[in-house]
N, C-alpha and C positions, 0 to 999 in steps of 0.2 A: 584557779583550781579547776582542772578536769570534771565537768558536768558529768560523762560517763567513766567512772572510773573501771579497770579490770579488775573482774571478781575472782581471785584463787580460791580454788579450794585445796588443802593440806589432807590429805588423807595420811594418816600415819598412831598408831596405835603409843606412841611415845608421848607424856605431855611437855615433859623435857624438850624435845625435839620441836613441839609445836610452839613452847617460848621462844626458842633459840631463833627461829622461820620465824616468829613475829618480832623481835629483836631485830633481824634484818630489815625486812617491809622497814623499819622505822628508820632505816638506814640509808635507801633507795633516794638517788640523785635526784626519781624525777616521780612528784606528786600522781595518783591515781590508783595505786593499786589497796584494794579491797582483799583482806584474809579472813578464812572463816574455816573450820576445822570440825574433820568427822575424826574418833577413832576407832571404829569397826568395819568392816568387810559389809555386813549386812543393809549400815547405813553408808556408807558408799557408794553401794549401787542403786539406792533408792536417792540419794543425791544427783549421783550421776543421770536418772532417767527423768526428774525434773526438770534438766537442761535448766539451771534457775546459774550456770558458771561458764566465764569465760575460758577460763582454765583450769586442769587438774593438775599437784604436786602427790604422787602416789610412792608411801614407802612399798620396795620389796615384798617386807615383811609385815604379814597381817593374820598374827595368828597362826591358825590352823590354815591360813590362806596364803596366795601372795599378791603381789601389785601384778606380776607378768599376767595373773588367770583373769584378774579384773579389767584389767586393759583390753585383752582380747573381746570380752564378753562386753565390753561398754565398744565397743570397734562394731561387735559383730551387732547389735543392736541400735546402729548407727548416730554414735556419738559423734559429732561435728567439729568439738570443742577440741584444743592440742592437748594432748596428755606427758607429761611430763615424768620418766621414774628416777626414785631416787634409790641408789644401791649402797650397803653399808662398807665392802669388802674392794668395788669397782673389778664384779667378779667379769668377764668378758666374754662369757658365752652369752650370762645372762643379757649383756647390754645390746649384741648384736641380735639375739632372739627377741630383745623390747623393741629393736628399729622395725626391723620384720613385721612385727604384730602391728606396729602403726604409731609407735611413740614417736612426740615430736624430738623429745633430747634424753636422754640420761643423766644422771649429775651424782659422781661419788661423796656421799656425805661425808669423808674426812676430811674431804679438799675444798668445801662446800664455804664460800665466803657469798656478802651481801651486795657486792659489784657481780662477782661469776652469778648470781642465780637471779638478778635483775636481767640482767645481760641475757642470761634462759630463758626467762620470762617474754622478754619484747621482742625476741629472736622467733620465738614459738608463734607470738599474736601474728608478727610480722609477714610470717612463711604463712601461716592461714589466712590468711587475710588476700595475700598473692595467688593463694591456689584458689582459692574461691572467684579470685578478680578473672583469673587464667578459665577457668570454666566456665564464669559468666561470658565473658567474650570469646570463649569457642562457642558456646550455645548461640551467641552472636552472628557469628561467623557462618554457623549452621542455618539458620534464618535468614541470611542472604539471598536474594535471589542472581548475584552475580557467581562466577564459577571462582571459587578462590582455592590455589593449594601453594603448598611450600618445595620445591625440591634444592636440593644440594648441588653445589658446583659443578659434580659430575652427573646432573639432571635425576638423578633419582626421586622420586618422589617422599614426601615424608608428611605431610599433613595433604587434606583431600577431603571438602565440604558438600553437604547434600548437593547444593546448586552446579556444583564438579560432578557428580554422581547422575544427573538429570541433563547436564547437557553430553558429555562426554558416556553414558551410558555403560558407564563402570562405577561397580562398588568400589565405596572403599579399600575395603578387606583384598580388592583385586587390585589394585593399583600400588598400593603402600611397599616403597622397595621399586617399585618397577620404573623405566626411564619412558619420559615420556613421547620419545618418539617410535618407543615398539607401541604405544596406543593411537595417535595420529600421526600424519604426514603433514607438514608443512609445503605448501606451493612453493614455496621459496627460500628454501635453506640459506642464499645469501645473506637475503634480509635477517633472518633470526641469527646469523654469526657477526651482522655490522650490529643489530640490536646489542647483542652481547658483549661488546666491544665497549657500546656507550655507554650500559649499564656499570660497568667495573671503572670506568674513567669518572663515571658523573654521579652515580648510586641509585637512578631510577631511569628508566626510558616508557612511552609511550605510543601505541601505534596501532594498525588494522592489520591483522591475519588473516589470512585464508587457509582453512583448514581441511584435510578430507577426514574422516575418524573412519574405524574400523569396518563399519557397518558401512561404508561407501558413502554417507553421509554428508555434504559438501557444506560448512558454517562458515560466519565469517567473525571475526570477534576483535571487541577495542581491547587491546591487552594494555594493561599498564602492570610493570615490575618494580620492584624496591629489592633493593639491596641490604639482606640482613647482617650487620658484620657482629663481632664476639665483643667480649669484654676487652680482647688486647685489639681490637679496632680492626681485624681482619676480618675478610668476606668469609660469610659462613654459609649463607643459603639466600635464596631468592624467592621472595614470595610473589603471590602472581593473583592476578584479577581481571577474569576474561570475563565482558559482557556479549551476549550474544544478542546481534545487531543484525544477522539474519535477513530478515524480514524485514527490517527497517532500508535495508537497502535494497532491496527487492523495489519496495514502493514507494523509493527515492528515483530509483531508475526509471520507474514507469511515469513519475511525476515529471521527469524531468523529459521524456519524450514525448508526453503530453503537450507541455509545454514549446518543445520544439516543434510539434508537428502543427500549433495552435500559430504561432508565429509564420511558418509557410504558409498556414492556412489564411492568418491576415493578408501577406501579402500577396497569395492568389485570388484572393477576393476581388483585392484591388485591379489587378489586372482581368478580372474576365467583367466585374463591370463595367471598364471602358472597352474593352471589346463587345460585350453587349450592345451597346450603345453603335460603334460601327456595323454590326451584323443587320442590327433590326429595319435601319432604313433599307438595307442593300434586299433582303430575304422582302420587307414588303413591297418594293419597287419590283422586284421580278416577277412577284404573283400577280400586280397591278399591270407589268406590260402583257403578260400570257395572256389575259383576255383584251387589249386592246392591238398589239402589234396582228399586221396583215402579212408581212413579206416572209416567206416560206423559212429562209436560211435563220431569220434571228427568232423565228418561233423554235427552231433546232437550238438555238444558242441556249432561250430562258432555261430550258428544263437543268441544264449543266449548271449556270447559273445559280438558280433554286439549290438543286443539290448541295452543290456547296457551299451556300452560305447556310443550308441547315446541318453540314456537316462541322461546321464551325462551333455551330450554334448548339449542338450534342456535345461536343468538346470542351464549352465553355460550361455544360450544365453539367459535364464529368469533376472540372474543376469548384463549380459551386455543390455541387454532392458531397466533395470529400470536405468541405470548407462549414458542412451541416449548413447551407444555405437555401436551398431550397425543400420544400415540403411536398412529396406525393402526396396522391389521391389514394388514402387508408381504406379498406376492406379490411375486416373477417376472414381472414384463410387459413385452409391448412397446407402444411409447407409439405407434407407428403406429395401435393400433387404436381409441387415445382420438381422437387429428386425425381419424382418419375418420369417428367417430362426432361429435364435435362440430363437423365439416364439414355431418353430415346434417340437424345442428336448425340452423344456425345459414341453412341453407337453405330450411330448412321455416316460419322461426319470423322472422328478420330482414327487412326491407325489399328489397324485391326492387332497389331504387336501389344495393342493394350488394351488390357478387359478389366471393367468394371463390374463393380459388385455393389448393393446399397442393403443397408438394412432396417428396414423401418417398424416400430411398436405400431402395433392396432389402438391403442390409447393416445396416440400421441397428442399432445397439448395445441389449441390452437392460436395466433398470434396477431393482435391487429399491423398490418403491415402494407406496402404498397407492392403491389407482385411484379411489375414490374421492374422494379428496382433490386426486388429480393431475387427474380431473375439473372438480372445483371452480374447478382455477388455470386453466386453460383457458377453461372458463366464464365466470370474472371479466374475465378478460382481452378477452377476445371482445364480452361484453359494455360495457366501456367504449371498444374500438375500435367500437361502433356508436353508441352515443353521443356520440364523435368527430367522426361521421359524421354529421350530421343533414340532409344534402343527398345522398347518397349517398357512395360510391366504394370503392373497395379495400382487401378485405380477405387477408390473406395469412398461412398458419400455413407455416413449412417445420420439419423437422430434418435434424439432422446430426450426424456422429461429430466429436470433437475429442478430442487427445492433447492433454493441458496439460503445458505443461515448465516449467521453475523460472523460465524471465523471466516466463513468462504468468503463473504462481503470485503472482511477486514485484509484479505490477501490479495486482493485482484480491485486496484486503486475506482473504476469503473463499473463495480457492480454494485447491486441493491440486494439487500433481501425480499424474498421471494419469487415465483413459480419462473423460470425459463426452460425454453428447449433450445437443446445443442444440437446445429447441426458440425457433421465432423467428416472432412476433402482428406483424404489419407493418400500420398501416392510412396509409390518404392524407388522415389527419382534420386536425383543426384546431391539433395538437399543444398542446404544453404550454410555459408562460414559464419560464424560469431559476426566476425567482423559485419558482415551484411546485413545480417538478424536485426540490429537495428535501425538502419535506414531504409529496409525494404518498403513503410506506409509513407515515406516521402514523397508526391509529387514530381514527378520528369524523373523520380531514379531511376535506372533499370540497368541490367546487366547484359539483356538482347543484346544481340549488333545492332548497328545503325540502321534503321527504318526497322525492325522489327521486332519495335513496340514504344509507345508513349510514354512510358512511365508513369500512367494513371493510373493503370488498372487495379492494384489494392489497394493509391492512396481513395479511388471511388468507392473500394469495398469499406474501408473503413469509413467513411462519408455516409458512407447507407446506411451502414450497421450502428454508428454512434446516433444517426437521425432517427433510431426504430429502438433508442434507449439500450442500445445493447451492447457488446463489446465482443472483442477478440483475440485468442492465445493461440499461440507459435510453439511448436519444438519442432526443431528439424536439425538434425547432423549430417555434414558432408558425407558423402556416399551411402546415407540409411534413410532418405527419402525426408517428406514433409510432412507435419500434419495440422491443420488449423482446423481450429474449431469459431463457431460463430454463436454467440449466445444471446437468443433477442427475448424479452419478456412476455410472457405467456397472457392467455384469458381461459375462462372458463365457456367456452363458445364451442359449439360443433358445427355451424352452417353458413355460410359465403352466399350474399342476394348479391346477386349480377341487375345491371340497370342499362337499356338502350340507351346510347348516343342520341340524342336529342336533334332535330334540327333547326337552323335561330334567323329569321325574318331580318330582312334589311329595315331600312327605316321610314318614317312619313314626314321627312321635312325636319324634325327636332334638330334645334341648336346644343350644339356640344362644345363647351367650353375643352381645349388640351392645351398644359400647362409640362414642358419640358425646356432643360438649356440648352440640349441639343438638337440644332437646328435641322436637320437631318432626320430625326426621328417627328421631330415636329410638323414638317411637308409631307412626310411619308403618311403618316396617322390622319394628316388632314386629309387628302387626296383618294386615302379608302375608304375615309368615312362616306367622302362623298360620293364616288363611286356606289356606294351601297343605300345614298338616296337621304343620309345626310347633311347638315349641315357644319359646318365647324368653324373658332375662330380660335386663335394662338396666342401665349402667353411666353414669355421666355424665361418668367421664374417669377415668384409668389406673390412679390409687390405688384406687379404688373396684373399679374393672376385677378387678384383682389379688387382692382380699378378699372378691370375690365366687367367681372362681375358686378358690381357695385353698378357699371350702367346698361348693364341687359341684361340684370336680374330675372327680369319677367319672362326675357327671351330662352334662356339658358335652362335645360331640361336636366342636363348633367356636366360633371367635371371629372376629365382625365389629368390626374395630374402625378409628377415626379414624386419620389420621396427622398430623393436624392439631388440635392440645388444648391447653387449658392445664393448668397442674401438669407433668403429664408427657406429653409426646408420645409419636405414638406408633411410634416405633422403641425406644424405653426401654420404652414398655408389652412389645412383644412380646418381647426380650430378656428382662424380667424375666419372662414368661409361661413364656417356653421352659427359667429354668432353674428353676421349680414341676416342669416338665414339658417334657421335651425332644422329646419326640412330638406335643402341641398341634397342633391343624389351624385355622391363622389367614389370613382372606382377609382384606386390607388395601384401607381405602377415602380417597378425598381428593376433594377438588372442584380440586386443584392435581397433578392427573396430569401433573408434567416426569417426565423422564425419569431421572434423576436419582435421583426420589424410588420409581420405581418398582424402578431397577436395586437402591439400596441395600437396598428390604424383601424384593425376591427375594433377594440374598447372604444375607441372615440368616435361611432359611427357610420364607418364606411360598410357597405354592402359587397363588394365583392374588388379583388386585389390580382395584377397580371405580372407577371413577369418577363422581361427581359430579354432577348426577342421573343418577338408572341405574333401570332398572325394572323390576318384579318379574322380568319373562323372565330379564334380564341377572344379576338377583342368583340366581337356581332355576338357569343355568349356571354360574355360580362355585361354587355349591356342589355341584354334579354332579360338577366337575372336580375338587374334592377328595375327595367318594366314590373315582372311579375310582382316586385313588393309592393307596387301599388295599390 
């Protein structure tokens, strides 16, 4: 038995009539229906507005009244429930005036048997029951946040959901009837006629769009279609379900050049440590013969010499810059005074076919930074906007304050929330293609002719800029110039302390332990020490290290050693150094100065850390600075 049976109510002023209707009920194939019976107009509509029934059977005739006036005023008072009339005559004005008002059936009571008015019955619940399911899953539909609409095989539109409405920025009311290509453009009409093709072959297809919309708008969206067919199994309309993925590849692409540019950046590492390594003995042998060579011609050679093994040695710190491997020396500054000062050369030094212009706030923000590195970016940059240029035209540096908040955060893969300033290279040059827009922070790329240019110079700007926690955005179009903007994280600072260069005493005799695999850097480092009054003995990697310490403990003042060895590296060398002797005075060296590697052998110790070639001065201060901890 039906736990919920359907509840009729009989409205009809007839008792006869209400036997005859409960005579059927008793008739009914299939168990569940509930009869209960008003017969006045009055209590009708107070039946009616207890909503206490599933369904209404209403005669015509009611008195001084009728069923049509009842119906309407239970309609217009929003009765939910099917109403059903029933007419004596099956007059047919009336029947078509009952559909109108909102009746679910009509039924001529002379023709009126107990299969036909079951049959009304379950037809009525049946259709309300649909409409209500149909409303609850458009209100569905509407709460989507994907864009969903229907249109017909000749693409008209016919259903069109808020989330339709919010990306495609058309109302409903504006769209409905209309074909959807007078609202967007598709990038590629091919694609939507092979889509259309597989859709009617197979009944659904799936894919990525590219869209422009009216408002110039450029989206990209996963479309998936379904094929709606009829009841005689033919295509009738196609419904559709665009998510807008946007953004999502936005910073898929950035993640994914991150990613590339991280991977050159491994294996540029690799190579400028082993050239580190060749540079450093050659760069300190040449300063060690300057003061010892007599004969006129090769005191002429060292200076060429010198030079270029520290032009080597600038080349290989452009490559550890972009790799975020090495760490300048942070100041306090305001970057005002860099634009101003790279406003002066580039006026002094650039084609006079091209005038610069800068614009700078009185507030601007100031930035912990290494200036001469932040130099550098400027520099680079400047300089390829003149090369942009090779007819003339404009050139434009500005900055500015920006607060980033979490949307700006969540769009730009490299930013954080809060305070940066922008600075922003604007030129009127020949800009850059798509195609190149990506590759241009790669290392060795470049478009120059041969010999004139490296193909460092933005992956160094990006090196700098990621090492000062900041980042950097590109638009430029062919023939409408460049603009890159540079955005490093701000402080709440106004004043920049400048500090003398220092100068740092040779030695008295102290034994210095230096520990490297390369033999080469290891004579070179012993032979300045000594020159500088010195003493030194050699290890050629950590086990050694350790066994040699172990027997001139007493002798050994301090320890230079690699961080880069085989056997044992050396964060293990110093660790085991330290527990010989927990007081050791260990300066740590690499030709792979990240950050990383520096932060870890200060936690464990060390006093001061060199990099990769470094030269006598630099290493007579590293060991000054652990004097003074004494």
């Amino acid at each position: 038995m039906n736990k919920n049976p359907i509840r009729v109510l009989l409205i009809d002023d007839d008792e006869d009539d209400y036997i005859l209707t409960r005579d059927w009920f008793g008739e009914f194939q299939a168990d569940g229906c509930e009869l209960s019976w008003v017969d006045n107009y009055a209590d009708a509509k107070q039946a009616i507005a207890a909503n206490q029934h599933d369904i209404y059977l209403v005669d015509y005739r009611l008195g001084i009244h009728n069923g049509l006036e009842l119906l309407r005023e239970a309609v217009v008072n929003g009765c939910a429930a099917p109403i059903i009339l029933l007419t004596g005559q099956g007059d047919r004005e009336i029947d078509i005036e009952a559909m109108k008002a909102g009746a679910a059936d009509y039924l001529e009571k002379s023709q009126l048997t107990a299969p036909l008015l079951e049959r009304s019955l379950r037809y009525a619940i049946e259709r309300k029951q649909t409409e209500q399911k149909i409303r609850e899953q458009a209100a569905l539909l509407d709460v989507a946040t994907d864009a969903i609409f229907v249109r017909d095989l000749d693409d008209q539109i016919l259903f069109w959901n808020k989330a339709a409405e919010t990306l495609y920025e058309w109302r409903k009311d504006q769209v409905i009837g209309k074909k959807t290509s007078s609202l967007w453009q598709e990038k590629t009409l091919a694609r939507l006629q092979e889509a259309l093709r597989f859709l009617m072959k197979n009944g659904s297809w799936q894919g990525e769009l590219h869209q422009t919309t009216t408002s110039n708008k450029k989206i990209i969206v996963e479309s998936r279609w379904t094929l709606v067919r009829d009841f005689a199994h033919q295509p009738q309309a196609i419904l559709v379900v665009n998510t807008d993925i946007t953004q999502k590849q936005q910073l898929e692409a950035q993640f994914l050049r991150a990613q590339r540019l991280e991977s050159i950046g491994t294996l540029a590492s690799g190579i400028a440590h082993d050239l580190n390594n060749v540079l450093a003995p050659i760069l300190m042998t040449a300063q060690l013969l300057e003061s010892q060579l007599q004969d006129e011609r090769s005191r002429r050679l060292i200076p060429i010499l010198t030079a270029n093994a520290k032009r080597g040695a600038n080349l290989v710190k452009q490559v550890l810059s972009f790799t975020r491997g090495i760490e300048g020396e942070r100041t306090l500054l305001q970057f005002k005074h860099l634009i101003l000062e790279i406003q002066q050369i580039v006026k002094e030094t650039f084609p006079k076919t091209i005038e610069i212009t800068t614009r700078l706030p009185q507030n601007l923000w100031v930035i912990s930074g290494d200036a001469t590195q932040l130099h550098q970016v400027l520099m680079n940059l400047c300089v390829n906007a003149r090369d942009a240029m090779p007819n003339g035209g404009m050139l434009k540096i500005t900055a500015e304050n920006l607060l980033v908040d979490e949307n700006y955060a969540n769009m730009h893969i490299d930013a954080k929330v809060g305070p940066y300033i922008v600075i922003s290279v604007i030129d009127t040059g020949l800009g850059i293609s798509t195609e190149i827009l990506d590759r241009i922070f790669e290392p060795f790329f470049t478009t120059k002719e041969l010999g004139k240019g490296t193909g460092l110079g933005l992956s160094t700007v990006l090196g700098i800029v990621k090492n000062h926690a900041g980042f950097i955005s590109v638009y430029s179009e062919e023939g409408q110039g460049s603009q890159f903007k540079i955005y490093l994280p701000a402080q709440q600072v106004t004043e920049t302390l400048e500090e003398l260069e220092p100068v740092f005493p040779g030695g008295n005799g102290e034994l210095i332990l230096i520990v490297d695999d390369e033999p080469a850097i290891r004579d070179i480092t012993k032979t300045s020490l000594e020159s500088y009054n010195y003493k030194a003995i050699t290890a050629s990697d950590g086990i050694e290290a350790i066994a040699l310490y172990a027997e001139h403990r007493d002798e050994i003042s301090l320890v230079l050693t690699d961080m880069v060895m085989p056997s044992m590296d050396g964060l293990t060398t110093i660790r085991t150094l330290q527990k010989i002797n927990p007081d050791v005075k260990i300066i740590a060296i690499s030709g792979l100065a990240s950050s990383d590697k520096v932060n870890a052998a200060y936690d464990i110790g060390i006093k001061a850390f060199l990099s990769k070639p470094y030269t006598a001065n630099q290493l007579l201060e590293a060991i000054s600075l652990i004097k003074n901890h004494n």
